[in-house]
MILUM-196573 format. One record per residue (C-alpha): x, y, z; residue number from 1. Coordinates in steps of 0.2 Angstrom, whole numbers, plus 5000, padded with zeros to 4 digits. Layout:
residues N
<r px="X" py="Y" pz="Z" resi="NUM"/>
...
END
This chain:
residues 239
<r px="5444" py="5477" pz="5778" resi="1"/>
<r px="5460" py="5486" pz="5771" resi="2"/>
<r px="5466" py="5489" pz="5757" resi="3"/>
<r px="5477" py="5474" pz="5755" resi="4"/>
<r px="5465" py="5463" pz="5760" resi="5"/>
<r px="5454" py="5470" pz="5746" resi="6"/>
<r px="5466" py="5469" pz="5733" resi="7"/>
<r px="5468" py="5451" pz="5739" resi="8"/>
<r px="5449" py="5447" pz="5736" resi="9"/>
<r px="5450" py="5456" pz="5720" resi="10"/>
<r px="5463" py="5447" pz="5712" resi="11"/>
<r px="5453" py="5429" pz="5718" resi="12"/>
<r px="5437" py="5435" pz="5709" resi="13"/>
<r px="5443" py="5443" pz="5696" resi="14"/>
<r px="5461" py="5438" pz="5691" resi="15"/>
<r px="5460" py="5423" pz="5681" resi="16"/>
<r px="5445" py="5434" pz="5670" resi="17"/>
<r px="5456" py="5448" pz="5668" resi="18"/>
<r px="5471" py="5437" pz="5663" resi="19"/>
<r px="5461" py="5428" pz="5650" resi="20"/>
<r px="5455" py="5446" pz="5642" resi="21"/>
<r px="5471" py="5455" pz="5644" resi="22"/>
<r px="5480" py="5441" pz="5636" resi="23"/>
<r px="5469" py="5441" pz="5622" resi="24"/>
<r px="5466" py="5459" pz="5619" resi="25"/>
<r px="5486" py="5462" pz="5620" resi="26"/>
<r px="5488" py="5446" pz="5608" resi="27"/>
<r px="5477" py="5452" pz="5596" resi="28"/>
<r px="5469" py="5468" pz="5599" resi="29"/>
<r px="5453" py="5472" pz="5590" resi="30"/>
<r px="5455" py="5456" pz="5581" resi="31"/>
<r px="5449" py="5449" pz="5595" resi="32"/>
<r px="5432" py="5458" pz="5595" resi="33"/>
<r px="5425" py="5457" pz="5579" resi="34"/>
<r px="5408" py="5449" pz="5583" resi="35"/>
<r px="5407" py="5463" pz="5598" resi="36"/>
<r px="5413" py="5479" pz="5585" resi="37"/>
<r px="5401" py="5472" pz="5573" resi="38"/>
<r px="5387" py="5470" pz="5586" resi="39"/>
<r px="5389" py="5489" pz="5591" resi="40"/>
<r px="5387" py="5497" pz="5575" resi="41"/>
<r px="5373" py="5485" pz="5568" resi="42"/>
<r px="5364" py="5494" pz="5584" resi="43"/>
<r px="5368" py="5510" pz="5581" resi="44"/>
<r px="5363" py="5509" pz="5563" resi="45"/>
<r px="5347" py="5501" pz="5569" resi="46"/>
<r px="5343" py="5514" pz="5579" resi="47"/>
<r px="5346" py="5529" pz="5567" resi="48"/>
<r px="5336" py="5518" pz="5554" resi="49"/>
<r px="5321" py="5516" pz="5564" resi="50"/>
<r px="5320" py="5535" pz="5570" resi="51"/>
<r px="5317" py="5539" pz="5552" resi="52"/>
<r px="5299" py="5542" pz="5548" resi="53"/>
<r px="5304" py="5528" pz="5532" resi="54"/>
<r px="5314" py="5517" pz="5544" resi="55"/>
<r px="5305" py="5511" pz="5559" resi="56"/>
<r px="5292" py="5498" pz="5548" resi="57"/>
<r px="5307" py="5491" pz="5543" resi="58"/>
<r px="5315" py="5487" pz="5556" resi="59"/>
<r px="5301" py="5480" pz="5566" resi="60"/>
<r px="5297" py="5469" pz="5552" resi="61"/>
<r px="5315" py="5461" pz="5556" resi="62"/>
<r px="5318" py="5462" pz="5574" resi="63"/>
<r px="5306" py="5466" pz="5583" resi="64"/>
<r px="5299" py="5452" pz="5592" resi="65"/>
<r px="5279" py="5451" pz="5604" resi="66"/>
<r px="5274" py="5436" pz="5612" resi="67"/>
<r px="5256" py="5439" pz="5599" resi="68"/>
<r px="5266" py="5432" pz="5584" resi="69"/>
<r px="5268" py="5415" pz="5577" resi="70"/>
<r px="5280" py="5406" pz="5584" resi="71"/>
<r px="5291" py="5402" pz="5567" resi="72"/>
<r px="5292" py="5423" pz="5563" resi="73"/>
<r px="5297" py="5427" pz="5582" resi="74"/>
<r px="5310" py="5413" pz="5580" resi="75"/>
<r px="5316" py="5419" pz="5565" resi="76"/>
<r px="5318" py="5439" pz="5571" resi="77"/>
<r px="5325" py="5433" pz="5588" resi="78"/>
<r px="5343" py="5435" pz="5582" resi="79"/>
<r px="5341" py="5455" pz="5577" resi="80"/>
<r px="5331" py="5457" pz="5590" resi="81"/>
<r px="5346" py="5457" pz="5601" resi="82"/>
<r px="5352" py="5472" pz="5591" resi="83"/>
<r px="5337" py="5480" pz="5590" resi="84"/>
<r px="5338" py="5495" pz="5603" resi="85"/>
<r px="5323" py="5495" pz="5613" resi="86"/>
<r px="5312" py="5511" pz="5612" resi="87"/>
<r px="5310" py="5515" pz="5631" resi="88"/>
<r px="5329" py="5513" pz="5633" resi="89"/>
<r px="5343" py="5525" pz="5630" resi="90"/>
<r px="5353" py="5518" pz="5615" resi="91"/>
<r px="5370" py="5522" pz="5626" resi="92"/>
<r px="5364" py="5509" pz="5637" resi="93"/>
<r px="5363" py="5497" pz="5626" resi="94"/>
<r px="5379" py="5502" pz="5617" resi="95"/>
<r px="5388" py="5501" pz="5633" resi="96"/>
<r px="5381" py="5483" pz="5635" resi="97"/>
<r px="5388" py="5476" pz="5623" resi="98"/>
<r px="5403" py="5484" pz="5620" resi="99"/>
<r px="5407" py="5478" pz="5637" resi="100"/>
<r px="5398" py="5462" pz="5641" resi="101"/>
<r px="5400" py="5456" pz="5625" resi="102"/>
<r px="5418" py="5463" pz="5621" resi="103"/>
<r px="5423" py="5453" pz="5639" resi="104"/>
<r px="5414" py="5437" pz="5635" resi="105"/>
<r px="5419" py="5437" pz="5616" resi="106"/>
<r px="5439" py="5439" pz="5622" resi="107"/>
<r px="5435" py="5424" pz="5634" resi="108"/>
<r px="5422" py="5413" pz="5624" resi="109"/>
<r px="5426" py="5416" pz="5607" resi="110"/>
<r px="5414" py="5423" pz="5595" resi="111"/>
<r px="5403" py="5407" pz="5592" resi="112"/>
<r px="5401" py="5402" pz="5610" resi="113"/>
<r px="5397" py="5421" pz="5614" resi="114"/>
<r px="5384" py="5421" pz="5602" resi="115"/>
<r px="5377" py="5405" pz="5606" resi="116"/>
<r px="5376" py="5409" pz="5623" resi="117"/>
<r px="5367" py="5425" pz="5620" resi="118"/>
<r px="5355" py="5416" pz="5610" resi="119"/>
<r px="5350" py="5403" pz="5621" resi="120"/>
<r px="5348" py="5419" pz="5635" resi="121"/>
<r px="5337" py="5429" pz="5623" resi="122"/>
<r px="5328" py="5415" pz="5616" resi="123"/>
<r px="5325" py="5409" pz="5635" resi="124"/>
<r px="5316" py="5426" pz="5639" resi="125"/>
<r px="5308" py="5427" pz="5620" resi="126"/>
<r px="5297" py="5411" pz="5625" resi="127"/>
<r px="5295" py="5412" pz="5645" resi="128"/>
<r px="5285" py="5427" pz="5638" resi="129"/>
<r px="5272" py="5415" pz="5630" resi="130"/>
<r px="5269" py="5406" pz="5643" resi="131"/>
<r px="5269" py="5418" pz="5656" resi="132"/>
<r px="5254" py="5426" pz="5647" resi="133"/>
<r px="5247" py="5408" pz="5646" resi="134"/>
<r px="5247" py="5406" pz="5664" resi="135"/>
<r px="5240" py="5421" pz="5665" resi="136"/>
<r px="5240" py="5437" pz="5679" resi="137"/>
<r px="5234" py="5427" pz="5693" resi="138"/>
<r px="5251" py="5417" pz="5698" resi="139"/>
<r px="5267" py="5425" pz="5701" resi="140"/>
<r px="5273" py="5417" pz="5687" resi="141"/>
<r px="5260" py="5426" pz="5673" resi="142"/>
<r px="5258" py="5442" pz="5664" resi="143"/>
<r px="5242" py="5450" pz="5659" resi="144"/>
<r px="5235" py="5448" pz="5639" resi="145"/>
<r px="5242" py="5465" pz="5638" resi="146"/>
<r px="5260" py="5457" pz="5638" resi="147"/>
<r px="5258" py="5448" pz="5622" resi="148"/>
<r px="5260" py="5465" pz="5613" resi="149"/>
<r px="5275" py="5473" pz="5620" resi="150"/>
<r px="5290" py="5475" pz="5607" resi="151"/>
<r px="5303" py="5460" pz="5615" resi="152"/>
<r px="5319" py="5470" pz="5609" resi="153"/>
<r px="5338" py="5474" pz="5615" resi="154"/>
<r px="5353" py="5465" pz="5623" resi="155"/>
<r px="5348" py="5464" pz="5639" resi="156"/>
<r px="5342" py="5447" pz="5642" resi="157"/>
<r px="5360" py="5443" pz="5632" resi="158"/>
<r px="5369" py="5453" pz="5642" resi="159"/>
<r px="5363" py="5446" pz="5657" resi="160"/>
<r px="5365" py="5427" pz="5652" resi="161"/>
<r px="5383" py="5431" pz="5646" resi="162"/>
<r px="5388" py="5440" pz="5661" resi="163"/>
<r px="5380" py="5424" pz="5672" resi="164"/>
<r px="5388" py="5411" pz="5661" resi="165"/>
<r px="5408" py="5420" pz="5659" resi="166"/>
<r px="5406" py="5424" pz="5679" resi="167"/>
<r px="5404" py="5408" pz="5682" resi="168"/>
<r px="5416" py="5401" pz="5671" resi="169"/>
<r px="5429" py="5411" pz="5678" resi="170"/>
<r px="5423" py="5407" pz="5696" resi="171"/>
<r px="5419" py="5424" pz="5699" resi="172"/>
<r px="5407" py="5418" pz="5713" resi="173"/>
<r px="5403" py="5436" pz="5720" resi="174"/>
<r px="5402" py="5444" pz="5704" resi="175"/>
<r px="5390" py="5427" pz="5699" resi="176"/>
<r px="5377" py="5429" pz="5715" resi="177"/>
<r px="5377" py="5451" pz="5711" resi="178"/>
<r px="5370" py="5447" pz="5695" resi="179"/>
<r px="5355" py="5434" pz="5700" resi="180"/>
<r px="5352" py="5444" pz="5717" resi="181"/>
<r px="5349" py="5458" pz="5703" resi="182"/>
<r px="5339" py="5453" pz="5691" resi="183"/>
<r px="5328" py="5446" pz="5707" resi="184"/>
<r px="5328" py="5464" pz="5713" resi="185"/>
<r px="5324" py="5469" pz="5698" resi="186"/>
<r px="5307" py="5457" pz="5696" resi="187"/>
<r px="5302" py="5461" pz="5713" resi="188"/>
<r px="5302" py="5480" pz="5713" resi="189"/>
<r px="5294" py="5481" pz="5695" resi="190"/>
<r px="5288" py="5464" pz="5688" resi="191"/>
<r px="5286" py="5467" pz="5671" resi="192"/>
<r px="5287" py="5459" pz="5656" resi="193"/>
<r px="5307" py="5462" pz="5653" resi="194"/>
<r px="5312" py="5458" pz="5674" resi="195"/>
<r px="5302" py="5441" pz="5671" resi="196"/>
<r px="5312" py="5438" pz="5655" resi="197"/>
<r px="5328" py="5440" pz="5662" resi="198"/>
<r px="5325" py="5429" pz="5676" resi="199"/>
<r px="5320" py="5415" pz="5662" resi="200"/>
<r px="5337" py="5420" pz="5655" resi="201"/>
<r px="5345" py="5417" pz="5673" resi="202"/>
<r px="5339" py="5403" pz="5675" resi="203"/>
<r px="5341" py="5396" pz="5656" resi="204"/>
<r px="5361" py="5402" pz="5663" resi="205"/>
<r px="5360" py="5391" pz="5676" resi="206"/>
<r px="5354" py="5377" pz="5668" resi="207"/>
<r px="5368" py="5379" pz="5656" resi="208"/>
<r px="5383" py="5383" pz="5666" resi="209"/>
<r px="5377" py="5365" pz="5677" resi="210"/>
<r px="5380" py="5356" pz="5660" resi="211"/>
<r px="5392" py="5366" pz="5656" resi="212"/>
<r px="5401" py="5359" pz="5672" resi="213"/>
<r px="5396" py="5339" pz="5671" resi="214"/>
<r px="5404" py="5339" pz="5654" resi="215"/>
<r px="5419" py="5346" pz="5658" resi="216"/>
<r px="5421" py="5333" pz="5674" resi="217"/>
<r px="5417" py="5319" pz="5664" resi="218"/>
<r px="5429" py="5323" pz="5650" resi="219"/>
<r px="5442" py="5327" pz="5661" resi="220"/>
<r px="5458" py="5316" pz="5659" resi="221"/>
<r px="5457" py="5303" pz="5676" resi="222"/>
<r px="5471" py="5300" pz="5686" resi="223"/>
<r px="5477" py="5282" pz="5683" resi="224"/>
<r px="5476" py="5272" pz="5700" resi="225"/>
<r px="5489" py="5264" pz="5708" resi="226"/>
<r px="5493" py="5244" pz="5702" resi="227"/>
<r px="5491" py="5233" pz="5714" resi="228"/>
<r px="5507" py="5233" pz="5726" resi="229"/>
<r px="5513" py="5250" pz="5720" resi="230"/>
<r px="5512" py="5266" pz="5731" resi="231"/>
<r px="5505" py="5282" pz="5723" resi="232"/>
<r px="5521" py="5292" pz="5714" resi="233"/>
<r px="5532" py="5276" pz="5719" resi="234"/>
<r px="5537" py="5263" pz="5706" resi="235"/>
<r px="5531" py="5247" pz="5709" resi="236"/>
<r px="5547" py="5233" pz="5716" resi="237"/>
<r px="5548" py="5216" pz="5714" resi="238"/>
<r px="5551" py="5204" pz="5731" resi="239"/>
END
């Protein structure tokens, strides 16, 4: 494939996304990211806080999130637990995350239907994790008892449903079928608690983005249809 054939397959998956981000971002500049600013330095405060020998209690106690705890306390520490960097993680990486991912979807979606998105993704993972240890290790589907008392932090699970959902808004087909066939690669090479979360997430996505799409059809504005005796785009005459 040359060159200008690659360009051409550039701009088809990517153009309309890029349009919407540099016309926001030239509108508006970092007014158009506050959710995503604000994001990045909740986590980088998190994760000087809870690398104090005083800090790390504390910031369990709000975000951190195990498939052992009640169901109404994981709920209510789910939404920090998306900025809660996960302890075997590099913090760049989860820096880099969201200042992209959610910076991109957040120029696209808006703030509240980025957030509520990355939500729905996180929470998606947050509770496949019960019952996967529910099921048990025996299905492909479980986890081991052990599973329930893994700390459930970071954006990833976010990251991925946002990437899913903006990629398939945008029609970014390629870009949509990289990230699934990822996070399948993922699961399969190691199937852990966090590869068998963000396949939940994918397919909370999917769920989503199908939705997403009948409601959009069905509020679409119909084309009127022709009266009887009158040609489409012709006015009707009398005999």
């Amino acid at each position: 494939m040359n060159r200008a054939a690659l360009r051409r397959a550039a701009r088809t998956e990517w153009g309309p996304l890029y349009g919407a981000v540099w016309g926001t971002l030239t509108a508006k500049r970092l007014r158009a990211l506050p959710m995503t600013l604000t994001a990045v330095v909740l986590t980088a405060v998190f994760q000087i806080v809870q690398n104090q020998s005083w800090g790390f209690e504390p910031v369990q106690r709000l975000g951190s999130v195990q498939a052992q705890l009640p169901w109404w306390l994981a709920l209510l520490r789910t939404p920090l637990s998306l900025f809660v960097p996960a302890l075997d993680l590099p913090v760049w990486g989860a820096l880099a995350q969201i200042l992209f991912v959610f910076g991109i979807a957040e120029a696209c979606l808006g703030m509240r239907r980025t957030l509520a998105v990355a939500y729905v993704a996180t929470l998606a993972g947050t509770m496949y994790a019960r019952l996967a240890i529910a099921i048990g290790p025996h299905s492909v589907l479980g986890l081991p008892p052990d599973a329930a008392k893994v700390i459930d932090t970071g954006p990833s699970a976010a990251v991925v449903g946002l990437a899913l959902y903006v990629s398939w808004r945008y029609r970014a087909w390629f870009t949509c079928s990289v990230v699934v066939l990822a996070m399948v690669c993922e699961v399969l090479v190691k199937p852990n608690l966090a590869g068998k979360e963000h396949i939940a997430a994918v397919l909370a996505m999917l769920l989503l983005c199908l939705g997403d799409e009948a409601w959009r059809r069905r509020k679409a504005p119909q084309q009127p249809h022709p009266q009887r005796g009158q040609r489409s785009g012709a006015p009707a005459t009398r005999s």
